[in-house]
SETI-933154 format. One record per residue: x, y, z of N, C-alpha, C in turn; residue in three letters. Coordinates in pm, whole numbers, plus 50000, padded with zeros to 5 digits. Each point is the difference from the previous one (the first is absolute). Layout:
! residues N
XYZXYZXYZAla;...
! end
This chain:
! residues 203
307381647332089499085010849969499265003850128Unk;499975014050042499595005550100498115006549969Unk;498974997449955499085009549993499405006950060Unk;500085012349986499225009350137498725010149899Unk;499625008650102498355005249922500735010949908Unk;501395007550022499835010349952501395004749987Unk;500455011249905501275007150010500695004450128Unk;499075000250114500615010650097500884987550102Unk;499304985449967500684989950058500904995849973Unk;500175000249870501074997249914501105000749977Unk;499925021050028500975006450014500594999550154Unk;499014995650115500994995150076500964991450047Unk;499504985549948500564989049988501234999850030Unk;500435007149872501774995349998501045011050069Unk;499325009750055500965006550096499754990950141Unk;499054996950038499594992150133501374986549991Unk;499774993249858501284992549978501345003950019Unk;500355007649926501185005750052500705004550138Unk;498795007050069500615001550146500154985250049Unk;498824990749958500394987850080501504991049955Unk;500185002349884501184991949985501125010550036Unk;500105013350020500905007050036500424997350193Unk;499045000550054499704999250172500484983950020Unk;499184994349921500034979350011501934999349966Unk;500135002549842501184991949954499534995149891Unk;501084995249909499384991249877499624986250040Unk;500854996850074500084988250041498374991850062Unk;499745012050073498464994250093498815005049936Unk;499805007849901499085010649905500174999149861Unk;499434992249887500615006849878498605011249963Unk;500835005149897498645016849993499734991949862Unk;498515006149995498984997849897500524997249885Unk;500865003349951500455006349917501054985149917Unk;500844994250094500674995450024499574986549960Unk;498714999850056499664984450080499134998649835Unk;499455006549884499375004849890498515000750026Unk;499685009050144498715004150010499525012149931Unk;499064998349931499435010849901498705006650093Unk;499675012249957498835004750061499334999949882Unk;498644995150039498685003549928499075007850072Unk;499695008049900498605009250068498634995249924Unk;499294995250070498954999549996498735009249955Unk;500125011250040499065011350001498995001350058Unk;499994990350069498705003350089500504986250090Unk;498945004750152500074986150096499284983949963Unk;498685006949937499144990049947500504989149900Unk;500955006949903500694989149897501084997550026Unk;500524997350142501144995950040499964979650002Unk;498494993650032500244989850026499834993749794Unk;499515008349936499934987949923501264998349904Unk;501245007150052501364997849933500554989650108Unk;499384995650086500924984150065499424989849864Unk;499154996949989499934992949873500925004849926Unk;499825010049897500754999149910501635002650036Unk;500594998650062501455002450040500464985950020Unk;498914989850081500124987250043500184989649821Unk;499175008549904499594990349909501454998749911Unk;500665018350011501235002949948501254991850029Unk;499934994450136500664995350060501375008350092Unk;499065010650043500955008450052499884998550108Unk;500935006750113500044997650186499255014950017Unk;498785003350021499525011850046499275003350162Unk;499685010950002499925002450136499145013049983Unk;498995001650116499365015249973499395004250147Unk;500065014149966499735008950147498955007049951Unk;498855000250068498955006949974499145004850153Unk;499175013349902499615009350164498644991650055Unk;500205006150093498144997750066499244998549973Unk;499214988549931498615004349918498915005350066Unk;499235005649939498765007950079499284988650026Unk;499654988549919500044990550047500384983349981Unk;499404988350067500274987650015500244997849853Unk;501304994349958500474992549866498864990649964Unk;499474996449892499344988149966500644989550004Unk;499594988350009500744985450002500495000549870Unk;499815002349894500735004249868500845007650020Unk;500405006050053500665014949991500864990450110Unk;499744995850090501084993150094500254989549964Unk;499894991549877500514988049948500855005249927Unk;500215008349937500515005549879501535005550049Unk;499825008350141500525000350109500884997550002Unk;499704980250048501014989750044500614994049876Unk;500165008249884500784994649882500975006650040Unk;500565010750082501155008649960500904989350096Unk;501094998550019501424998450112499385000650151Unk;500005011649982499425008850113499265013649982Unk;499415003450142498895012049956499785002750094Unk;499895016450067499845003750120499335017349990Unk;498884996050064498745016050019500685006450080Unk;500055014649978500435007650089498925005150136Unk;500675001350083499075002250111498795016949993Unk;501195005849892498885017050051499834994749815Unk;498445010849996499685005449848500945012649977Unk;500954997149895500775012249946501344999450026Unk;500884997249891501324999250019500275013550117Unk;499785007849975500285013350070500174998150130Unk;498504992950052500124998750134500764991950061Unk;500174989449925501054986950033501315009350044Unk;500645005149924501375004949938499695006950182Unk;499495006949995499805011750148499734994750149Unk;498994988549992499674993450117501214995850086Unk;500754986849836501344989450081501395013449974Unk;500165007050035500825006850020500105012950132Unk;500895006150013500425006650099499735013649990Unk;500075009450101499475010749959501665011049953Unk;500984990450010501355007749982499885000649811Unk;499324989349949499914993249884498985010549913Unk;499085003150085498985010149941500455012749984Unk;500835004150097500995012550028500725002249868Unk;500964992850015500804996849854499215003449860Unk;499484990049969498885001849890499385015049969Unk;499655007450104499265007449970501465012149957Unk;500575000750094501585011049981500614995349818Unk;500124993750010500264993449837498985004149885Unk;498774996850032498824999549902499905017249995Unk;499555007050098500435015249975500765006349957Unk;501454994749955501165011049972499604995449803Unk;499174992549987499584993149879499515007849889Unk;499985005149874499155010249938498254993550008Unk;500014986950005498564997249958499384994650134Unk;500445006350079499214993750164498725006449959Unk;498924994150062498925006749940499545010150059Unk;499435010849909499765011450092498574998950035Unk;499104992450010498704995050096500294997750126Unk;500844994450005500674997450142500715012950079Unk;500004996050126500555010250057501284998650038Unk;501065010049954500595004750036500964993550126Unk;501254987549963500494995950141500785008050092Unk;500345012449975500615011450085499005005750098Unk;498815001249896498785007650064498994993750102Unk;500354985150042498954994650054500984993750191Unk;498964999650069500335000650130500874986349988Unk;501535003550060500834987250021499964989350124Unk;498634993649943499754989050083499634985449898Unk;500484987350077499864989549913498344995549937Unk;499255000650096498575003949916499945006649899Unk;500385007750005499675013949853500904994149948Unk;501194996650012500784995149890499444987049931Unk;499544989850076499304988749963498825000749893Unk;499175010750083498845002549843500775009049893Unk;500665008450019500845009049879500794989649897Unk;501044989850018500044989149964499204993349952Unk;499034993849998498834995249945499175007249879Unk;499985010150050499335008949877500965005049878Unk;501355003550049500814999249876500324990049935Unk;500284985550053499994989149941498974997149921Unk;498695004050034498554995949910499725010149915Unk;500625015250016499895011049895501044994949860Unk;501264990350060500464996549892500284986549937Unk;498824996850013499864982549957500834998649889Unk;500474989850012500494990349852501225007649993Unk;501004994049852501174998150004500355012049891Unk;499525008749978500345013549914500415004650086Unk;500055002950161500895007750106500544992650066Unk;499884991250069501134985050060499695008950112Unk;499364997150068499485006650154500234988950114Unk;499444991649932500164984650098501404995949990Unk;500945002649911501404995449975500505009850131Unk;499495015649965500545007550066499894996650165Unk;498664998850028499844993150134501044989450065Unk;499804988449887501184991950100501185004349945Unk;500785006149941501155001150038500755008350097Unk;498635006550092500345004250143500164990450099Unk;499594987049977500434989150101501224995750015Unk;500605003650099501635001049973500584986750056Unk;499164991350014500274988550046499184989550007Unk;499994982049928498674995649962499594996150167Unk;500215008050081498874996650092498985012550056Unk;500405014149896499265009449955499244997049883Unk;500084990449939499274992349872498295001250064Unk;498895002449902498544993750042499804985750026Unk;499544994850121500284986250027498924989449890Unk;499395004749970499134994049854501394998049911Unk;500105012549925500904997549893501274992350069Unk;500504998350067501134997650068500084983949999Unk;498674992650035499484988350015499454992449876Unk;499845008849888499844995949880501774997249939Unk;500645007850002501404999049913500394991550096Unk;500644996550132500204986150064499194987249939Unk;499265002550001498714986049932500624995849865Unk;500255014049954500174993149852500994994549939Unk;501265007650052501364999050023500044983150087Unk;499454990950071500294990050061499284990649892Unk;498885001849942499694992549879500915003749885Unk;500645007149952500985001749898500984994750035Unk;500664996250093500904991850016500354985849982Unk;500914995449947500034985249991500184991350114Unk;499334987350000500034992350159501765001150060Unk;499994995950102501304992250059500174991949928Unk;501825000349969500374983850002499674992450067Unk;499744987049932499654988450071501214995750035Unk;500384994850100501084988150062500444985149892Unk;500655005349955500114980449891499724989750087Unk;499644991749990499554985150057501434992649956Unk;500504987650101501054997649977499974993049879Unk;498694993049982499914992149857500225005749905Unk;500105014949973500565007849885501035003850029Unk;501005001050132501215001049960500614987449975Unk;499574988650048501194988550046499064987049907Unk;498925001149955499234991249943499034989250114Unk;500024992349995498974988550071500424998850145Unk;500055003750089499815000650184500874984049970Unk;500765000450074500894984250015498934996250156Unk;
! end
């Protein structure tokens, strides 16, 4: 179980998976999907820690990504925390910005040429034909259409990464979460038999 604050994370998840097991191999990557990682949404950042308890009590393997808090977690809120697998804060407040920061400006390019030919690009936003073709302006233009269309009724964030045409065009947050999780979903190495289990008692 994956928990994040919201739909718009959600819906990125499992395309971010896919490029990685497409780029990786099956062999070195299994995708979310695969491995039986579920997404949970949370709905907010704040009630992200107190489902490590209850996921832990379920006896499930969970894991959760949550934004920036405005501020310092309580020692409750960070005990609760350390019930999940694992758990990792994102560095910016706002999926949006995350998605825009760890990426490229070829990546923002993309996104925006895509998101425009779209019927529901939003028309608050301006216009990606109409605005000066430089990676700045593309960087905040990006940002604001991603946050004009939060959550998973438009798949904006899906749409985003599946301009990463390669997982080392991936956001290095998200990128570092599905490695993490994918190496705990895996089963150990074989162990080496000891000769006492092949041959019985050491002569």
């Amino acid at each position: 179980m994956l928990v994040v604050e919201g739909a718009s994370e959600a819906a990125l998840f499992p395309e971010a998976s896919t490029i990685l097991e497409n780029d990786l191999g099956v062999d070195a990557y299994m995708h979310l999907d695969f491995a039986g990682v579920s997404l949970f949404t949370a709905d907010s950042e704040t009630a992200i820690p107190k489902y490590g308890p209850v996921f832990k009590a379920l006896n499930k393997t969970a894991f959760a990504l949550y934004d920036k808090p405005n501020k310092a977690h309580t020692a409750e809120a960070v005990a609760k925390l350390d019930q999940y697998v694992a758990h990792w804060q994102s560095p910016t407040k706002g999926i949006e910005v995350l998605l825009v920061s760890e990426t490229t400006s070829a990546v923002h390019h993309r996104f925006l040429a895509a998101a425009s030919a779209r019927d529901d690009y939003p028309s608050q936003c301006d216009a990606y034909d109409d605005v000066p073709d430089d990676d700045a302006t593309a960087r905040k233009l990006a940002i604001a259409v991603l946050k004009a269309r939060k959550g998973d009724a438009h798949g904006y964030t899906a749409l985003f990464i599946r301009q990463c045409q390669s997982a080392d065009e991936l956001p290095a947050t998200i990128k570092k979460v599905l490695l993490e999780i994918d190496a705990a979903m895996k089963p150990p190495p074989p162990q080496p038999e000891d000769d006492d289990d092949l041959f019985g008692a050491k002569l």
